[in-house]
N, C-alpha and C positions, 0 to 999 in steps of 0.2 A: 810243170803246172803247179800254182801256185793251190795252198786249200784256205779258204777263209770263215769264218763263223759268226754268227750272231751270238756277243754276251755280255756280261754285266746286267741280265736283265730281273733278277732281284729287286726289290722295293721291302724295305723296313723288315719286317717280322716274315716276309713272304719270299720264299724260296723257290727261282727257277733256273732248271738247267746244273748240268754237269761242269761247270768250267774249268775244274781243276782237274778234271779225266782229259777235257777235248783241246785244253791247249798243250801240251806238249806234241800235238799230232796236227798244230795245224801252224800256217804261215804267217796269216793276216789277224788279227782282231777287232771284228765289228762291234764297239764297245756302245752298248746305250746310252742316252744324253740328258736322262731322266724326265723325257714328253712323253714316253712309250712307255715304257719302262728303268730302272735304275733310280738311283738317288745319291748324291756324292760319295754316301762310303763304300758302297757299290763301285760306284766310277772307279774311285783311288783303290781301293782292293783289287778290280778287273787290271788295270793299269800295271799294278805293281806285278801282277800274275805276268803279264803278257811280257813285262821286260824281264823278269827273272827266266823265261824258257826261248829269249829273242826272239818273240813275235812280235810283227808292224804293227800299230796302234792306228786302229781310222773309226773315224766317228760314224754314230750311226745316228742320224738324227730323226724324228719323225714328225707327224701332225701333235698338236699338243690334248694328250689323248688315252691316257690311264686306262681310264674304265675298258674303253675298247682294243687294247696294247696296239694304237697306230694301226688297224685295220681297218677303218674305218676315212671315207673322202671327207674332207672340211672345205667351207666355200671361204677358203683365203683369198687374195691378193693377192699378187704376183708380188708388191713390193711386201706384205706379212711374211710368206712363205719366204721370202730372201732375208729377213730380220729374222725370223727364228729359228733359220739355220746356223745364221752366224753366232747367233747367242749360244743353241747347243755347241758349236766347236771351238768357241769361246770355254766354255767351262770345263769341256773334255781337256783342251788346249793346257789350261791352267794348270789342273791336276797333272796329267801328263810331262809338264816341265817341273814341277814340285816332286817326282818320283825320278826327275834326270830323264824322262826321256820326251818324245815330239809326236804329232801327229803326223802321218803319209798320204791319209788319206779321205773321200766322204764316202760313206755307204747308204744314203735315202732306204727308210724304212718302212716297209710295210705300205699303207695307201700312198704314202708321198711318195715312194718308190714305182709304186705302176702307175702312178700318176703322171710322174714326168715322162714315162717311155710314153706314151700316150697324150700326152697335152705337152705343145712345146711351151706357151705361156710359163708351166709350170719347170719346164724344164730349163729353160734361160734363167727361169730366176734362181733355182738352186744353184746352174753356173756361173751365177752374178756372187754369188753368195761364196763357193768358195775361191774366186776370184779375190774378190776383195778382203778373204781372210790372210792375213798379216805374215802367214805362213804359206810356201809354194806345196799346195798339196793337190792329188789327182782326185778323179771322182769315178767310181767305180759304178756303171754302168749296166742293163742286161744285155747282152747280144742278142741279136734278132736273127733274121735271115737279110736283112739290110740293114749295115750299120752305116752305110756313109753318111745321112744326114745329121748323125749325132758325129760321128769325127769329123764333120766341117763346122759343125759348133764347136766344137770342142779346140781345134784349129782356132773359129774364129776368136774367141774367149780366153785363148791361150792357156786350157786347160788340162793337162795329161788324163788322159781315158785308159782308164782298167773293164777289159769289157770280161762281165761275168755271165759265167752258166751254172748249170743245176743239174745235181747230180738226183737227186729224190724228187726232180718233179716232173710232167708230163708240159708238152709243149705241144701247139697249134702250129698248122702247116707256115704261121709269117712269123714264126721262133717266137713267142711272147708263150710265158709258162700260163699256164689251165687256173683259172678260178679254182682256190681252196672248195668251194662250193659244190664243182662236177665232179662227178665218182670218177674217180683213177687218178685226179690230178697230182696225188700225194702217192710217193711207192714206199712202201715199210719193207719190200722183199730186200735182203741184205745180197742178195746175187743181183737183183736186177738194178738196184744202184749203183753198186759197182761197176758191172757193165756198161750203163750208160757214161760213169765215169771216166774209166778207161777209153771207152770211144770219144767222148769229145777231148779226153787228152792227147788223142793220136791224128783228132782232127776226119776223124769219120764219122758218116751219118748215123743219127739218129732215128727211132720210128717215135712220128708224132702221134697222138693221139687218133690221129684220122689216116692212122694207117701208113703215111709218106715218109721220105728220107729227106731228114733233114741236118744241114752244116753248119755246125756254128764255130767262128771264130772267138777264141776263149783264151784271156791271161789269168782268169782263179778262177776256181769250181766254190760255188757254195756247200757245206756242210751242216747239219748240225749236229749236237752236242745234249739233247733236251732229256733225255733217258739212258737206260745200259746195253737198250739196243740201236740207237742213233751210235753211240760212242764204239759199239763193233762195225759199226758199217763204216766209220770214220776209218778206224784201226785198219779196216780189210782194204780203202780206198787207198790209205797211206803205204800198205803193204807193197797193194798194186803198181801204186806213182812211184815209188822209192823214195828214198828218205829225205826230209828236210833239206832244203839245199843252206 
């Protein structure tokens, strides 16, 4: 089981996140695109991190959206939202081959991220988006409790699907993780993420929030990286998983 993370998300003077504790212990990197968060030197320092300890490089791109770090829905157009994907993995892209290495992959951030699991409008158009980027890259995905209609898009679109879970968050009985908003959505206990981590890398149920067992089909666990307790929980996941393949 793969681990992946959200980072590069710094801006100027403002510092977030552990990246230099949480890559060595993770697989993928979901690098900012500077709509959410990051800003080029950012981009190119996260970049250069993730090739120096051979982690995948994939973009994380979002709504364009600062103040609110991409948590926030925007009333785009299906053809906006496919132009300013392209654009973030255009300049990740850039940077990324200036450091010698390439993008693998997309990671939709934040609202645009539950947006597409949720509205297919939105979600064709990010698959138009990385379709049409110049590079053959996959798009990583949430796992639901029903994924086929996203792998027949994905099929259709001829686009490789990473379907991802969560290891720190709470999920509803049709697998879509809990609003940041409802109490319990987020778990800080460093045993109970684990747990849940270990079980969706063994491919057993989960308890959702309302109590039920639920299965989720999973190629990378989400992680974060954000404090010194995110990065033991990483540590103790990585323990669990075994090591970097």
């Amino acid at each position: 089981m793969l681990l992946n993370c959200d980072l590069g998300e710094s801006f100027g003077a403002w510092t977030m996140g552990l990246d230099d504790q949480v890559m060595p212990l993770i697989d993928q990197a979901n690098i900012a695109c500077g709509f959410h968060a990051g800003d080029p030197s950012v981009m190119q320092k996260t970049v250069h991190l993730a090739l120096a300890q051979g982690v995948s490089l994939g973009a994380h791109p979002a709504y364009p959206d600062l103040q609110g770090f991409g948590r926030r829905s925007m009333a785009c157009t299906p053809e906006e939202i496919t132009a300013l994907v392209l654009y973030q993995i255009g300049a990740l892209q850039n940077i990324a081959a200036s450091e010698g290495g390439k993008l693998s992959y997309v990671k939709p951030h934040g609202a645009l991220y539950n947006d597409m699991m949720r509205d297919s409008k939105v979600l064709k158009a990010v698959m138009l988006a990385v379709k049409k980027s110049p590079l053959p890259l996959a798009l990583m995905a949430m796992s639901t409790a029903d994924n086929s209609a996203l792998k027949q898009l994905c099929a259709d679109y001829q686009v490789p699907l990473l379907l991802e879970a969560f290891a720190d968050r709470a999920y509803d009985k049709a697998g879509f993780i809990v609003s940041r908003s409802t109490p319990g959505a987020v778990y800080h206990q460093q045993e109970t993420i684990v747990e849940q981590a270990t079980k969706l890398a063994a491919g057993k149920a989960i308890q959702t929030l309302e109590g039920e067992d639920l299965i989720l089909e999973a190629d990378t666990l989400c992680v974060h990286g954000d404090n010194p307790e995110s990065i033991k929980a990483v540590k103790a996941i990585r323990a669990a998983l075994g090591e970097k393949a």
